[in-house]
C-alpha positions in Angstrom: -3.4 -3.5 -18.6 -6.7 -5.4 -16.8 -6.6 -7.1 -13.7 -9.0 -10.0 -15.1 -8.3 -12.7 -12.4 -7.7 -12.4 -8.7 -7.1 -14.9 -6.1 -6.3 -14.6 -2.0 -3.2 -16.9 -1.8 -1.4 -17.1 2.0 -1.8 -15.0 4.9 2.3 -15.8 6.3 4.2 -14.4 8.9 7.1 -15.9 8.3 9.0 -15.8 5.3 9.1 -19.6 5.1 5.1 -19.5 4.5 5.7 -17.0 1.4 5.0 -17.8 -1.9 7.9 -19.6 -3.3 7.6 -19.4 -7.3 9.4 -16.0 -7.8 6.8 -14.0 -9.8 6.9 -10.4 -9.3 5.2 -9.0 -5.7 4.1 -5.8 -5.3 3.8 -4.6 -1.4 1.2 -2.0 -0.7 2.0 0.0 2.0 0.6 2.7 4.8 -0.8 4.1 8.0 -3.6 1.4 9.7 -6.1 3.4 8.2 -5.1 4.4 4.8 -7.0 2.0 2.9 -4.9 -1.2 1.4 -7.4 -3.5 1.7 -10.2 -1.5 0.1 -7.5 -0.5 -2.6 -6.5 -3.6 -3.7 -10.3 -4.7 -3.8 -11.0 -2.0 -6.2 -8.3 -2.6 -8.4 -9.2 -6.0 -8.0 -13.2 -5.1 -8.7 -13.7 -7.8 -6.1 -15.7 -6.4 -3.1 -14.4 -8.6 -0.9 -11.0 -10.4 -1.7 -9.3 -8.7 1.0 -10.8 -8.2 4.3 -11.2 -4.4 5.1 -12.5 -3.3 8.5 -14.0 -0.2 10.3 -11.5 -0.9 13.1 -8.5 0.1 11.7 -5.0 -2.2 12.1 -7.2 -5.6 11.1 -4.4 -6.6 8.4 -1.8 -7.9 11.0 -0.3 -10.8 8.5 1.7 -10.6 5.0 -1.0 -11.1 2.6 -0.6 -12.4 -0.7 -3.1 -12.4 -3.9 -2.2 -14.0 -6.7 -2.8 -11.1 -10.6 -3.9 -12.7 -13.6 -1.5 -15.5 -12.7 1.8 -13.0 -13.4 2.1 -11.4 -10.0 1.9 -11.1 -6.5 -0.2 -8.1 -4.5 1.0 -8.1 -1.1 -1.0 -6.3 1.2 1.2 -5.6 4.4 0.2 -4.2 8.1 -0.3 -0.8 8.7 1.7 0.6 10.6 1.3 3.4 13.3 -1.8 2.2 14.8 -1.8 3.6 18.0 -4.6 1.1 20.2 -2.7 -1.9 20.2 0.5 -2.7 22.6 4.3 -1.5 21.8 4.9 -5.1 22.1 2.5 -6.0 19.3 3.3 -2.9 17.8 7.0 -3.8 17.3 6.1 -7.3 16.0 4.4 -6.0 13.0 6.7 -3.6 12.3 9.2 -7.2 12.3 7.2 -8.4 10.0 7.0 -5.6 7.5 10.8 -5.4 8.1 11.8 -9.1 7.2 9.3 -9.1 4.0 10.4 -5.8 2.5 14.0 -6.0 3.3 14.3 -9.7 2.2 12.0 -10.4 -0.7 14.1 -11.2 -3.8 11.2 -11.4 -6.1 9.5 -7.4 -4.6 9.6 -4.9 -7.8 7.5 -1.5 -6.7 6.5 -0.1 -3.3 3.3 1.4 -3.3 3.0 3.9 -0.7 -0.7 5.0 0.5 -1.2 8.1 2.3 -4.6 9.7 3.5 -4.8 12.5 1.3 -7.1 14.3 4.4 -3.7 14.5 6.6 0.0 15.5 6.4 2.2 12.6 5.8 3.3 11.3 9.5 6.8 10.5 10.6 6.1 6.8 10.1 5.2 7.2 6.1 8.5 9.6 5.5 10.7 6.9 7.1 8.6 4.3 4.8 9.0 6.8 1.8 12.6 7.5 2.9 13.0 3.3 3.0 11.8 2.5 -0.2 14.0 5.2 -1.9 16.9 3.9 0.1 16.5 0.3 -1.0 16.2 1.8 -4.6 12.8 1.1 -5.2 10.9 3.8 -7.4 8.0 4.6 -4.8 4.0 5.0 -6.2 2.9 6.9 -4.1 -1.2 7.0 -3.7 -3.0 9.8 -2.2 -6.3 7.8 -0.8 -9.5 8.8 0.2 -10.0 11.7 -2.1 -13.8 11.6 -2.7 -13.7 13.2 1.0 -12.4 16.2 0.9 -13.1 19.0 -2.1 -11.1 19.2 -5.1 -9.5 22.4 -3.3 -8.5 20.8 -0.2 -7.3 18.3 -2.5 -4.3 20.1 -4.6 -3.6 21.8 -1.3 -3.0 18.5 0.3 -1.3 17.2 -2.6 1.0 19.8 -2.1 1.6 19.4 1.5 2.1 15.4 0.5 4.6 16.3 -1.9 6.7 18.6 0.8 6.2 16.4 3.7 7.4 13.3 1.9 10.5 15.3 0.3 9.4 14.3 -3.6 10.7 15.8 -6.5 8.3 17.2 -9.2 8.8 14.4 -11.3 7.7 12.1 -8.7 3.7 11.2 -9.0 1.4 11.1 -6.4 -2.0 9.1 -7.4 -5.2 10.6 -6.6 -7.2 7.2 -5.2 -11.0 6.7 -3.9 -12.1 3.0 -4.4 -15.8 4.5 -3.6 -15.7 6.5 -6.6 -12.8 4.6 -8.1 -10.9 7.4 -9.0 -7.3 6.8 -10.0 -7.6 3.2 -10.7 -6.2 3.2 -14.1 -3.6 5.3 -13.3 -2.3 3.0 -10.8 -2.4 -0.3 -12.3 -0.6 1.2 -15.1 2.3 2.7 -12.6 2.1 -0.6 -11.3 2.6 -2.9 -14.6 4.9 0.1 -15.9 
């Protein structure tokens, strides 16, 4: 499969803003800093369809992108940024909540982890929800043009163990610099 066209739809916070045509939505997932922006622009190979930022927990809204007309990316806040307020804190962890627990037309999870650092307790509880909610999880191990390929199937490993994932479970090796992986995951994600 190609991503040939790409196209930033809504930026909602409410689920009456959301798209309301039922195609298929795929929510990408992950710490503030793990990279869903910069993902989806590489998959996208547009430099600049979502916004990505140095200062990590930028993406604060539900953002939607419309794929080849078929399907919805939806790029969600981070979560466990730690320089913002509980009270805001809390808020985007609402709005996460309401879109993933009520969004009929949501078919995969996609699950990005910084493949530099052991899973936290925030992206087991995600992992832990999407498995619960009976969604088969992709998981993405980003950023791995930064560390050696050693490092790497070390931390893959500790990945694997920290999240609790069975051998038959894949983890995606991801760097949109080098754009390693992006095959792989568009094909997990039109699978």
């Amino acid at each position: 499969m190609e991503i040939k066209k790409a196209e930033f739809i809504i930026s909602a916070v409410k689920k009456e803003q959301y798209p309301q045509n039922k195609l298929a939505e795929v929510a990408f997932v992950g710490r503030s800093n793990a990279g869903k922006s910069s993902l989806i622009n590489t998959l996208t190979n547009r430099r600049k369809l979502a916004k990505t930022s140095g200062t990590p927990g930028k993406t604060r809204l539900v953002n939607f992108f419309l794929i080849n007309d078929d399907m919805y990316f939806v790029d969600l806040p981070g979560y466990g940024y730690a320089k913002v307020s509980k009270k805001e804190k809390e808020s985007w962890v609402k709005v996460i909540e309401t879109y993933l627990v009520d969004r009929e037309p949501l078919e995969k999870v996609v699950l990005l982890v910084d493949c530099r650092h052991k899973p936290t307790e925030d992206d087991v509880m995600m992992y832990n929800w999407i498995k619960h909610y009976n969604y088969k999880p992709i998981v993405v191990a980003t950023k791995a043009d930064k560390i050696s390929n050693n490092e790497l199937f070390k931390n893959l490993k500790v990945i694997r163990e920290t999240l609790g994932m069975s051998k038959e479970e894949q983890i995606i090796k991801f760097s949109s610099l080098k754009k390693v992986g992006v095959q792989e995951l568009i094909n997990a994600i039109y699978e």
